[in-house]
C-alpha positions in Angstrom: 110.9 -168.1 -13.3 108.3 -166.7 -16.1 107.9 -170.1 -17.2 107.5 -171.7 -13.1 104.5 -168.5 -13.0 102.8 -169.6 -16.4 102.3 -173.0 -15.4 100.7 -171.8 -12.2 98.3 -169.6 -14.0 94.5 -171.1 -12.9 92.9 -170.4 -15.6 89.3 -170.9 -13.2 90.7 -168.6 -11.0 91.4 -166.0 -13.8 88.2 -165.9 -15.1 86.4 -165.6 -12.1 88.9 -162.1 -11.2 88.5 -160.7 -15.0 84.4 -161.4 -13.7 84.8 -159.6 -10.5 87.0 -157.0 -12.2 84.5 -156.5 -14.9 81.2 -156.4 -13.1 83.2 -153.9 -10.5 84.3 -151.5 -13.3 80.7 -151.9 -15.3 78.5 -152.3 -11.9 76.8 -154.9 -13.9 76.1 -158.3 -13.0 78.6 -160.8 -15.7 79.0 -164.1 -16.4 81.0 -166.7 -17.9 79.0 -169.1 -20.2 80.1 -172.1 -22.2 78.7 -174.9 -24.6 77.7 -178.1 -24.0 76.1 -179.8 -27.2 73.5 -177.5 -27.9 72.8 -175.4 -25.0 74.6 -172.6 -23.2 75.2 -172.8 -19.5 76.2 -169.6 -17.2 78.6 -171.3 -15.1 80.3 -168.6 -13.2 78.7 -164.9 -12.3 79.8 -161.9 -10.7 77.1 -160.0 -9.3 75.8 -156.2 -9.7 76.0 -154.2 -6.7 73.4 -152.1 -7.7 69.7 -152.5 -6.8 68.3 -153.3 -9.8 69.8 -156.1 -11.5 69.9 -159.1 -14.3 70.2 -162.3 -12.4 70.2 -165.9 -14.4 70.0 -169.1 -12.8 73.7 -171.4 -13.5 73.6 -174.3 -14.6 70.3 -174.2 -16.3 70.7 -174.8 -20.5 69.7 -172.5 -22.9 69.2 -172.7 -26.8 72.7 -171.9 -28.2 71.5 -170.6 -31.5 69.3 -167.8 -29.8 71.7 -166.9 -26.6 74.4 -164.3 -27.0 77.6 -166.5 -25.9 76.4 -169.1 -28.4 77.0 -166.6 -31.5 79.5 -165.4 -30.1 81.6 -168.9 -28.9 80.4 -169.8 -32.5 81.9 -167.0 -34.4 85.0 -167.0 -32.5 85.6 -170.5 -33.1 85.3 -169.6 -37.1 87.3 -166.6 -36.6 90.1 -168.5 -35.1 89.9 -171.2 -37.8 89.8 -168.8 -41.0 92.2 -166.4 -40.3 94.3 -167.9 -37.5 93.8 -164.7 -35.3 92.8 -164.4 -31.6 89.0 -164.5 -32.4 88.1 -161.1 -30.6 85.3 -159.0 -31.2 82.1 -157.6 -28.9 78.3 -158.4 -29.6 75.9 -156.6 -28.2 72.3 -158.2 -28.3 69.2 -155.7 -28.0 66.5 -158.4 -29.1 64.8 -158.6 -25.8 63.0 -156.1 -24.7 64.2 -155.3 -20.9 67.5 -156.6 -21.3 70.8 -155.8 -23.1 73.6 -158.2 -23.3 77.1 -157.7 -24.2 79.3 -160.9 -25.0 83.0 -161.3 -25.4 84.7 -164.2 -26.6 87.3 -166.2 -24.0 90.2 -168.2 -26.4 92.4 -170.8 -24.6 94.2 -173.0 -26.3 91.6 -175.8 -26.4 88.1 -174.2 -25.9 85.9 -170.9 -26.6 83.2 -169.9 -24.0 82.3 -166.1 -23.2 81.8 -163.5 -21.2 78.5 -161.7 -21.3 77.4 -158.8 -19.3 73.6 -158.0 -18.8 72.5 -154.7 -18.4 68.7 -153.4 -17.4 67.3 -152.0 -20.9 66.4 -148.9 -19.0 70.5 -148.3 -17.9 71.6 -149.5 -21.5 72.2 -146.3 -23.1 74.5 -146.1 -26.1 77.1 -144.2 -24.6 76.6 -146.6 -21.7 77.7 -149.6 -23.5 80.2 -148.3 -25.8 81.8 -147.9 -21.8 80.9 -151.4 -21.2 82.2 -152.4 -24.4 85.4 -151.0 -23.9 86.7 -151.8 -20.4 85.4 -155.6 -21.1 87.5 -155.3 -24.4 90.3 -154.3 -22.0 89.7 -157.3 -19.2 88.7 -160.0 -21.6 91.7 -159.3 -23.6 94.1 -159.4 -20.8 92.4 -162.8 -19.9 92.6 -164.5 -22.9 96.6 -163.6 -23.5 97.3 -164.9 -19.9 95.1 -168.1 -21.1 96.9 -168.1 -24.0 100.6 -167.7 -22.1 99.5 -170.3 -20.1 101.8 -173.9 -20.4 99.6 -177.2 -20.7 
C-alpha cells in the first residue's frame, strides 16, 4: 500500500499545497520558480491575503544570475553534486530596495527549481524573516522528501 500511495504522489499538486500552506502560515504571497536556459520563470503563486502585497507576473523570464531562485537552483544543484546531500539551505536577498525575498531550494529526483517568498521591505523585519525562514524550512523540507519518496 505505501508503495500504491508513492506512485500517486502529484508532485504539481504537492507544490502548489506546500505554496498555499506556506503563504497561509507567512501571509506572504510565494512562488514556485524554475530555469529555462537562462532565465527564471514564476510558474505557480500563492497569493498574500493581506493588503499590501508583492505580486509578479508568471511566465515572464527573468535574468537567472541576478533573481534569487537562480542562485539558489544553482547552488543546490552544486550542493547535490559535491557532497551528495539533499541540497537545502535558505537565501534571503535584501538587494532591492522595497522588496525582500526568501528562496528555498525544491530537489526531485531529476530537477531543482525553488520556492521564493516576497515580503514588502517595510514588513521584513529580522525577527520577521527568521519566522519566514523557519516555517518554509519546515514546508519545503516536507515537500522535497515526499518528491523524493516519490516512484518514477
Amino acid at each position: 500500500l505505501g508503495d500504491a500511495y508513492l506512485r500517486e504522489i502529484d508532485p504539481l499538486k504537492e507544490k502548489e499545497k506546500a505554496l498555499e500552506l506556506l503563504s497561509r502560515e507567512s501571509r506572504e504571497s510565494t512562488y514556485l520558480c524554475v530555469k529555462n536556459g537562462n532565465h527564471i520563470y514564476h510558474v505557480l503563486s500563492a497569493h498574500s491575503p493581506q493588503m499590501v502585497k508583492v505580486d509578479i507576473k508568471k511566465w515572464v523570464g527573468f535574468p537567472a544570475e541576478k533573481h534569487i531562485a537562480g542562485r539558489v537552483i544553482e547552488e543546490a544543484k552544486q550542493r547535490v553534486l559535491r557532497s551528495g546531500n539533499d541540497g537545502f539551505f535558505t537565501l534571503t536577498d535584501t538587494s532591492m530596495d522595497d522588496v525582500v525575498s526568501v528562496g528555498f531550494p525544491v530537489v526531485e529526483s531529476d530537477a531543482v527549481s525553488a520556492i521564493v517568498v516576497y515580503i514588502p521591505a517595510y514588513r521584513a523585519g529580522e525577527e520577521r524573516v527568521q519566522y519566514i525562514k523557519n516555517i518554509g524550512t519546515k514546508i519545503v523540507l516536507e515537500l522535497n522528501r515526499k518528491l523524493g519518496e516519490r516512484k518514477l
